[in-house]
KEKE-3310 file (N, C-alpha, C; in steps of 0.2 Angstrom, whole numbers, plus 5000, padded with zeros to 4 digits):
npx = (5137:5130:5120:5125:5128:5113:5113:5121:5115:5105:5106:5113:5102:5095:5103:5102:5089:5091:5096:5088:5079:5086:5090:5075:5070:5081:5077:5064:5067:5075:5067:5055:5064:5066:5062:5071:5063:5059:5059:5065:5071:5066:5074:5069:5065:5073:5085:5089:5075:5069:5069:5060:5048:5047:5045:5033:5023:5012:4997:4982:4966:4969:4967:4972:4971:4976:4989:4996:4998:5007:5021:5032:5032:5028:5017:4999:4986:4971:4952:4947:4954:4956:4945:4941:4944:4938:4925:4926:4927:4914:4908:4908:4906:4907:4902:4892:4892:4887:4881:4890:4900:4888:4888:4897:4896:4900:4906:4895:4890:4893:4899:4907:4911:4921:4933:4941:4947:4956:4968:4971:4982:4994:4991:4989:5003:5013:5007:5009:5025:5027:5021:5008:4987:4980:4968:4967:4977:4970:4958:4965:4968:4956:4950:4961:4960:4949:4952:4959:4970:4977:4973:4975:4981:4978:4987:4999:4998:4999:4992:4986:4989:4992:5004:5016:5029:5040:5040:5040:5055:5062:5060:5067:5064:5061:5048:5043:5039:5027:5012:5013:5004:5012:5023:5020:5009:5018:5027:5019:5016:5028:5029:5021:5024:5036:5032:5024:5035:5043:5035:5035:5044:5037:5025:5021:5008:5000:4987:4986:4998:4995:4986:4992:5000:4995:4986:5000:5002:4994:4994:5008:5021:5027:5016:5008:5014:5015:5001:5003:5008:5017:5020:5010:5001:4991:4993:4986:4975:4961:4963:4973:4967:4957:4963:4969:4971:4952:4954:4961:4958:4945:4951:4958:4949:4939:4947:4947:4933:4931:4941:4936:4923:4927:4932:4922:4918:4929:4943:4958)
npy = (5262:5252:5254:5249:5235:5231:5231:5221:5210:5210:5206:5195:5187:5189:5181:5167:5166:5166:5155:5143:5143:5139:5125:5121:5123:5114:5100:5098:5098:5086:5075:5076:5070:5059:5041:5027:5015:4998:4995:4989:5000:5000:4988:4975:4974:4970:4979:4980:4986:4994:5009:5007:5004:5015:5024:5020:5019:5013:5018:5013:5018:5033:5048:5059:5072:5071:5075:5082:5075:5068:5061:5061:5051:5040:5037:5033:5023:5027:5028:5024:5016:5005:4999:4988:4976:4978:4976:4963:4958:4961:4954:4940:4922:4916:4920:4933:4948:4962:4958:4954:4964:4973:4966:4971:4977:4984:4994:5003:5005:5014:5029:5039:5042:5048:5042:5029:5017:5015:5014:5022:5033:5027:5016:5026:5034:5022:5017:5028:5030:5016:5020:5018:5017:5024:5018:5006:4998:4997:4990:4978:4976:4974:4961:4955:4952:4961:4972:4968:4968:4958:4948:4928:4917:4899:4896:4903:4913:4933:4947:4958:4964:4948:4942:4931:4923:4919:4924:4939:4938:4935:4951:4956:4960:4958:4945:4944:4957:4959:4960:4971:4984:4997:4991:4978:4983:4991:4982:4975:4985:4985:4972:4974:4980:4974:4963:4969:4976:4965:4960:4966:4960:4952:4960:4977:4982:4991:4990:4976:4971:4977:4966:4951:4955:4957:4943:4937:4940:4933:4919:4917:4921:4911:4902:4910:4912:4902:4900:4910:4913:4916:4911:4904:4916:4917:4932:4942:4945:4943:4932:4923:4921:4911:4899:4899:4899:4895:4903:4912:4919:4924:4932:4943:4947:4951:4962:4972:4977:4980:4992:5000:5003:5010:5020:5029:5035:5041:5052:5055)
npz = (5209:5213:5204:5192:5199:5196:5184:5179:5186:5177:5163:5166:5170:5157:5147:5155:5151:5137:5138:5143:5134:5121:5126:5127:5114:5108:5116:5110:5098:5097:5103:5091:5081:5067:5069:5064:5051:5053:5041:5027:5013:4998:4996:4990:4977:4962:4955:4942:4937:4943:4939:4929:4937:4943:4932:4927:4936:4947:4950:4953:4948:4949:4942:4927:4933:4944:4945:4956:4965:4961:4967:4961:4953:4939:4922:4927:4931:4924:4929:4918:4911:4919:4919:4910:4916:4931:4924:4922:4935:4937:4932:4937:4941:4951:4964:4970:4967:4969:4979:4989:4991:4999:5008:5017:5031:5042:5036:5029:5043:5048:5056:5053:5040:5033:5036:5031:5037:5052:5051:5040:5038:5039:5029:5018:5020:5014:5002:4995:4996:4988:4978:4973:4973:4986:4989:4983:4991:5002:4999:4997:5009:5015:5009:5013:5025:5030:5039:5051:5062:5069:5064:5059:5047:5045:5036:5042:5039:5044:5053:5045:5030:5029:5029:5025:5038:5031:5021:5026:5030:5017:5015:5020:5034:5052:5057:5067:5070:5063:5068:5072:5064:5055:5053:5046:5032:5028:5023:5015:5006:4998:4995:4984:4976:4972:4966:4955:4950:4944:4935:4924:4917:4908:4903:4896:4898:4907:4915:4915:4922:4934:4937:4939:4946:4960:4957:4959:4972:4981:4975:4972:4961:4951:4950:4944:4931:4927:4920:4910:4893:4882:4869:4866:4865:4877:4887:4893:4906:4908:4899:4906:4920:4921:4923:4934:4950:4958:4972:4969:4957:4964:4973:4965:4957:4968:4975:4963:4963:4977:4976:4967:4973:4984:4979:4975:4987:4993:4992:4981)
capx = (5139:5120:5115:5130:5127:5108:5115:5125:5105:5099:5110:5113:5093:5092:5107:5099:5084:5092:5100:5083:5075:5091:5087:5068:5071:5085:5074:5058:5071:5078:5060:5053:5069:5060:5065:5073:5061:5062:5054:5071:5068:5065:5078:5068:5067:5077:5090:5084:5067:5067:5067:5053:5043:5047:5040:5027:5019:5002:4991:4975:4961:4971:4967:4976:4968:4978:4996:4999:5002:5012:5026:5039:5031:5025:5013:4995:4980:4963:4946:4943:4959:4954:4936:4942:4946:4932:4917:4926:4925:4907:4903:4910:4901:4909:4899:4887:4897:4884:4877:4898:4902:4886:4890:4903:4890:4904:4905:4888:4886:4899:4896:4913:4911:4928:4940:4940:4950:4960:4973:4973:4987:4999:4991:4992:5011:5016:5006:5015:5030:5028:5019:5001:4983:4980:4962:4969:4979:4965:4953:4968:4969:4948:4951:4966:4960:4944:4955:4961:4979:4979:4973:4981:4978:4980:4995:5003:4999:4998:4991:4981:4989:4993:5011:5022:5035:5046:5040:5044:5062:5064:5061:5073:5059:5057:5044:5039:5037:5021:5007:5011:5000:5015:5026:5014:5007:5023:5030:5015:5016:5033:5029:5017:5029:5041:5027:5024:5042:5044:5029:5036:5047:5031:5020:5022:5003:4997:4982:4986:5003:4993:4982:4995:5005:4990:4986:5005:5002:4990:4994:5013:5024:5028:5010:5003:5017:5013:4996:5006:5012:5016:5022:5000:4996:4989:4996:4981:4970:4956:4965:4977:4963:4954:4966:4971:4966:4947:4954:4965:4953:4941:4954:4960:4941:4936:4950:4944:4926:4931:4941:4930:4919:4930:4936:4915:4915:4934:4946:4965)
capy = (5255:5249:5252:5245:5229:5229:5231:5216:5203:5210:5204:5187:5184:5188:5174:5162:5165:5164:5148:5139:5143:5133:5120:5120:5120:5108:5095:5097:5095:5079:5072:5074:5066:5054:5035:5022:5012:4994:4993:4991:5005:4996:4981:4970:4977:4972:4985:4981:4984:4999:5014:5004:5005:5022:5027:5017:5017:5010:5019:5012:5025:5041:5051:5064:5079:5069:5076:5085:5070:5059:5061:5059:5045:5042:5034:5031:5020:5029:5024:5020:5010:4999:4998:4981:4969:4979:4973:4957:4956:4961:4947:4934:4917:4911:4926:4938:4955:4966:4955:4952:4972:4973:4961:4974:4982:4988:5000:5004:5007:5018:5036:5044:5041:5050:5040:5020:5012:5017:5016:5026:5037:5025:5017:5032:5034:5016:5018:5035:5026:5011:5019:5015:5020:5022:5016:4999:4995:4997:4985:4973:4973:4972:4955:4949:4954:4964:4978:4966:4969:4955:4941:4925:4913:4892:4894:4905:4922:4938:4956:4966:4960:4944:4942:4926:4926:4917:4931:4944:4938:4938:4957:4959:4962:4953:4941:4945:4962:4958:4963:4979:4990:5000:4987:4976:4987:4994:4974:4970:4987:4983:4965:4972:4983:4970:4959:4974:4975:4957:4958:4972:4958:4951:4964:4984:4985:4992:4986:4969:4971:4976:4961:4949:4958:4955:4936:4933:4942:4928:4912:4915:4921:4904:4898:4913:4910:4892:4900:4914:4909:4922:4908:4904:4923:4920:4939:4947:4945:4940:4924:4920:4922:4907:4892:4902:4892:4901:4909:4917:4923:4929:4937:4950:4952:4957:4971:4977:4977:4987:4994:5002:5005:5015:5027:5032:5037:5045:5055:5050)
capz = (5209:5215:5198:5188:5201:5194:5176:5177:5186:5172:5160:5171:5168:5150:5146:5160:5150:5132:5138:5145:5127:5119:5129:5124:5109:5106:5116:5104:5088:5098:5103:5084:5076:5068:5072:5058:5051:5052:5034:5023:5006:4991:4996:4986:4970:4956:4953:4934:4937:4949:4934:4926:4940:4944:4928:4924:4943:4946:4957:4951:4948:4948:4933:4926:4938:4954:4944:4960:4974:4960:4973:4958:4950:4932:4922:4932:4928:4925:4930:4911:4909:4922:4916:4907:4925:4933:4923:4921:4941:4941:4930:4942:4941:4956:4969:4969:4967:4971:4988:4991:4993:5002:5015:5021:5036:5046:5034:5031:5050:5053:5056:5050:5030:5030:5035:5027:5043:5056:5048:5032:5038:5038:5022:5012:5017:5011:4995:4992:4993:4983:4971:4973:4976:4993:4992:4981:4998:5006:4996:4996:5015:5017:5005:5014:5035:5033:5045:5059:5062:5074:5059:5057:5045:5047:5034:5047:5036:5048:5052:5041:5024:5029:5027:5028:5042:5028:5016:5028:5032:5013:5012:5027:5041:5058:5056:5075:5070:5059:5070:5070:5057:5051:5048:5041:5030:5023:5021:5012:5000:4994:4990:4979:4973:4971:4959:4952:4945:4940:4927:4918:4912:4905:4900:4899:4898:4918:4916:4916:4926:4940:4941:4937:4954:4964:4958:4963:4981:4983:4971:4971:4957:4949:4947:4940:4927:4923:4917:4906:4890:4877:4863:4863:4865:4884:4889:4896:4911:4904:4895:4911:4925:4920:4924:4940:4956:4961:4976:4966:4952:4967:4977:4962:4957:4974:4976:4960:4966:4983:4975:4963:4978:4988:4972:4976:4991:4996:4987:4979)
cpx = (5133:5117:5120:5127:5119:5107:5117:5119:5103:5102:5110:5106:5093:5098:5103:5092:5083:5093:5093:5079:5079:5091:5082:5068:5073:5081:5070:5062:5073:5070:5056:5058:5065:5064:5066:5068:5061:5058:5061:5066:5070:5071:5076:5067:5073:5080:5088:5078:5065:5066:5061:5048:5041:5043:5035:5022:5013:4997:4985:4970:4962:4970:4971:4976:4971:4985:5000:5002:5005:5018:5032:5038:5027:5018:5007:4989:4974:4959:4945:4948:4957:4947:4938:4943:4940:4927:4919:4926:4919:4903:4905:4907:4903:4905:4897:4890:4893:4882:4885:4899:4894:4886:4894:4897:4896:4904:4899:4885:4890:4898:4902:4914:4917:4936:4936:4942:4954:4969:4976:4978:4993:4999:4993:4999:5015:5013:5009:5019:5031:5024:5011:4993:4981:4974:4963:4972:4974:4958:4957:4966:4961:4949:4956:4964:4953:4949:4957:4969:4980:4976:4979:4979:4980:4985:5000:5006:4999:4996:4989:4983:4993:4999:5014:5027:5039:5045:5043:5051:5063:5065:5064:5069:5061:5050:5040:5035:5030:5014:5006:5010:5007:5020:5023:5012:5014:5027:5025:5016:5024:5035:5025:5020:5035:5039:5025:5030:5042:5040:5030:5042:5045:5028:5023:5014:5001:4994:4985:4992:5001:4988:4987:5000:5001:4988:4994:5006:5000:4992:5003:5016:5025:5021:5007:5009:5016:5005:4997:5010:5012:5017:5011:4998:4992:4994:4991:4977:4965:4959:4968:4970:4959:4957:4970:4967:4959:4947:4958:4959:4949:4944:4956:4952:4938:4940:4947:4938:4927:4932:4939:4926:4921:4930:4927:4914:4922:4939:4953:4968)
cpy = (5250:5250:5247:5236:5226:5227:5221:5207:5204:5205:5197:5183:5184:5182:5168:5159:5162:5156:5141:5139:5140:5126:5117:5118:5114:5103:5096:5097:5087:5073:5071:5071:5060:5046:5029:5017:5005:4990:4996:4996:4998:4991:4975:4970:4976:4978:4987:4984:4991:5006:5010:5004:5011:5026:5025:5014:5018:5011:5019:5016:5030:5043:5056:5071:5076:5073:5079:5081:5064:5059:5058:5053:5045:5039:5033:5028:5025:5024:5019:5015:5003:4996:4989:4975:4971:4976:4963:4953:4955:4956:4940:4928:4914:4913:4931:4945:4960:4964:4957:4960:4975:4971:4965:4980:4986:4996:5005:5008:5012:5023:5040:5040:5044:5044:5031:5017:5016:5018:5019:5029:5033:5018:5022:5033:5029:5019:5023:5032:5023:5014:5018:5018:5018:5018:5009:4997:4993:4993:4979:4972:4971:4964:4952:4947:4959:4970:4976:4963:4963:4945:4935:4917:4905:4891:4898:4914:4926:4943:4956:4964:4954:4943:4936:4928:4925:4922:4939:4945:4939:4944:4962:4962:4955:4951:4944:4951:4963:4961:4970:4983:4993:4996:4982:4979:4988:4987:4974:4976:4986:4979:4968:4974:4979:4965:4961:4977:4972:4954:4963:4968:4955:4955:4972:4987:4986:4989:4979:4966:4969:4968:4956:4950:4956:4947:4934:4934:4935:4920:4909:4919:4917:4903:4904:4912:4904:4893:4905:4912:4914:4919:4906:4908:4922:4927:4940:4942:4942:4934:4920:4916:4914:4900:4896:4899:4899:4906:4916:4923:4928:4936:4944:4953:4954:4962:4974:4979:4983:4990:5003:5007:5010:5020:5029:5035:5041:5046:5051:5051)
cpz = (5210:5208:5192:5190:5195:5185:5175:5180:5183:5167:5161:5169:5161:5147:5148:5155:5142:5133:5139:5137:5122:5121:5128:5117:5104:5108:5112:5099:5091:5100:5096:5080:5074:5068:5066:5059:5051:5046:5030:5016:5001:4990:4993:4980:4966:4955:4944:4933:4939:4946:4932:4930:4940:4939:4923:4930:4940:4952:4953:4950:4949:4941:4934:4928:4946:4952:4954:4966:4967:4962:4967:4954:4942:4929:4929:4928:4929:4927:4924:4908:4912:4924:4914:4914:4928:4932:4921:4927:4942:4935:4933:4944:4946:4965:4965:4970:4972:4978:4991:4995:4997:5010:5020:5026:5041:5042:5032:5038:5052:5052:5053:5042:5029:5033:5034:5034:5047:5056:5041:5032:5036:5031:5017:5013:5013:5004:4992:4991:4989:4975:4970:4976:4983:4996:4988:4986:5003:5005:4997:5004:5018:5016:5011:5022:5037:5039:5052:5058:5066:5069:5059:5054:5047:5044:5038:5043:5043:5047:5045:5033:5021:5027:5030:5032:5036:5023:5018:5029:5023:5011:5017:5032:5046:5058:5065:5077:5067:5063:5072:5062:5051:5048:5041:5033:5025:5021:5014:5002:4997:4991:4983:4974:4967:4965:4954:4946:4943:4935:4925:4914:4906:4901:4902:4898:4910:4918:4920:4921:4932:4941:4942:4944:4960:4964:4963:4970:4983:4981:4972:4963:4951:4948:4944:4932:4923:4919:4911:4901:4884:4870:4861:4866:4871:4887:4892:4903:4912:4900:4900:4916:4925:4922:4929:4944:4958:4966:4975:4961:4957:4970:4971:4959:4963:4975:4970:4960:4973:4979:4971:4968:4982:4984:4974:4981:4997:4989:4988:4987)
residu = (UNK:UNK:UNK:UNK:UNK:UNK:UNK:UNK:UNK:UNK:UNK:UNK:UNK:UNK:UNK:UNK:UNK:UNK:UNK:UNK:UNK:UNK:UNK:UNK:UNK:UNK:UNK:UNK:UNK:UNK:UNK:UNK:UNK:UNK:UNK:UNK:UNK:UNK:UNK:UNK:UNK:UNK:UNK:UNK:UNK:UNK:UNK:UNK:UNK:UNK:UNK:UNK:UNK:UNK:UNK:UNK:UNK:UNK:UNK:UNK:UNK:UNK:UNK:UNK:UNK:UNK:UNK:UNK:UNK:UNK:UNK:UNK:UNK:UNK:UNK:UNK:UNK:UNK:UNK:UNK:UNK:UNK:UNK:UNK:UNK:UNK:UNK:UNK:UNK:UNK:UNK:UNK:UNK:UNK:UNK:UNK:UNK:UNK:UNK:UNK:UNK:UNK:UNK:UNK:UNK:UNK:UNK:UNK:UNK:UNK:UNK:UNK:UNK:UNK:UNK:UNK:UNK:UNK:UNK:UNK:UNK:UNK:UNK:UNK:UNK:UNK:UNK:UNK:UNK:UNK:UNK:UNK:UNK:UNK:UNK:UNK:UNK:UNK:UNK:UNK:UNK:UNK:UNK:UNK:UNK:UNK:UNK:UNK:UNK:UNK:UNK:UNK:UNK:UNK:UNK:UNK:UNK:UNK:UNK:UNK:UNK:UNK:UNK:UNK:UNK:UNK:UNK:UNK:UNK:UNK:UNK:UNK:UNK:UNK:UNK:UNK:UNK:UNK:UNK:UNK:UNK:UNK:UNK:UNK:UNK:UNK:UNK:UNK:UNK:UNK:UNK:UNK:UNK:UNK:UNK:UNK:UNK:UNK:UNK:UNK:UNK:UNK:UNK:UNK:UNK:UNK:UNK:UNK:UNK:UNK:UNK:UNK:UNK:UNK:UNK:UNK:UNK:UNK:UNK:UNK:UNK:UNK:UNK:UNK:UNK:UNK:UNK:UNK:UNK:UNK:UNK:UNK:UNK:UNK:UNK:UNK:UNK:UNK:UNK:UNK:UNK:UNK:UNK:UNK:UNK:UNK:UNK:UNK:UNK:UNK:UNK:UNK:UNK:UNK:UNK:UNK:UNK:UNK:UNK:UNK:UNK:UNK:UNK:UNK:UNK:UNK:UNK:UNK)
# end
């Protein structure tokens, strides 16, 4: 009977003990559930537009040795594709290119050559998503905030890639959510996304898409338009670029300049 009893505490404990390891576990599946973002998926995208991008995606400087992270995406711009905007950045009569990407000493002085910013991690996811190089994201944000999530310009841009409140309620975000990195960041890559669709009604050349996406991040939509005129053969880059207001012109020749600069010194 004295031994059956001990049969029956052993048993009691090996239950007791399956049941605390069901516990264990089920919390750490409910702790990593991971948390809705409040960064709508491709709500701003034309529903016309959104296989076009899908296969004709523009992550800048990936060659055809990156096939492995195109995360379902098609087309990609080579280094030698976007040879053409690049040396037309680094002939730029409006600033010294070479001094300009000098200027940048933070980076220079920093001891971790590997990682670009603090937040590359949650660059590189956005850029996956929308489609885009993650070290273009990251030349765009140097250009719009230099890496201060807490920027804010006198037109009432914000964070990191400067995003209007009225731009973010556009894209179905809370405008008061902007200082945070991840929101931010992921706003800003979907506009570009979104620019990025909208000149594929325009052109099916990337090269020129892409810059054309970048002016209107900066100038607006509408006024890069009013310099594009396919009836007098302005279509390209190089032909538009010129009756674009200067901060515009600078602002797409210095991401292509980081740009550039980044592709030297970290991988896709």
């Amino acid at each position: 009977m004295q031994h059956f009893s001990s049969r029956i505490v052993s048993y009691g404990l090996v239950a007791l003990l399956y049941a605390a390891l069901w516990l264990v576990l089920f919390g750490l599946m409910k702790f990593d559930a991971p948390k809705q973002s409040p960064i709508p998926h491709n709500s701003d995208a034309d529903a016309s537009h959104i296989d076009s991008l899908r296969t004709d995606s523009v992550i800048a400087g990936k060659s055809s040795d990156d096939a492995s992270d195109t995360s379902g995406s098609g087309r990609r711009i080579s280094p030698q594709e976007d040879a053409g905007i690049f040396q037309l950045a680094y002939q730029a009569d409006h600033f010294d290119p070479d001094k300009w990407l000098q200027s940048d000493h933070a980076f220079f002085k920093r001891s971790n050559r590997h990682r670009l910013s603090e937040h590359d991690k949650i660059v590189r996811k956005f850029a996956r998503r929308y489609g885009f190089d993650w070290r273009l994201i990251s030349a765009q944000i140097y250009v719009e905030s230099n890496f201060r999530d807490s920027a804010q310009s006198g037109a009432g841009a914000v964070g990191l890639m400067q995003i209007m409140p009225s731009t973010a309620r556009f894209m179905g975000t809370d405008p008061d959510l902007l200082l945070q990195p991840e929101v931010n960041i992921g706003v800003g890559c979907m506009y570009d996304q979104r620019m990025y669709s909208l000149w594929g009604r325009q052109t099916d050349d990337p090269e020129n898409r892409l810059a054309f996406a970048l002016a209107s991040y900066n100038a607006g939509r509408g006024r890069v338009l009013k310099s594009y005129s396919s009836n007098d053969g302005i279509t390209s880059w190089d032909r538009v670029y010129p009756s674009l207001p200067l901060e515009t012109q600078m602002y797409v020749h210095k991401i292509y300049l980081k740009h550039n600069f980044y592709k030297q010194y970290f991988m896709p």
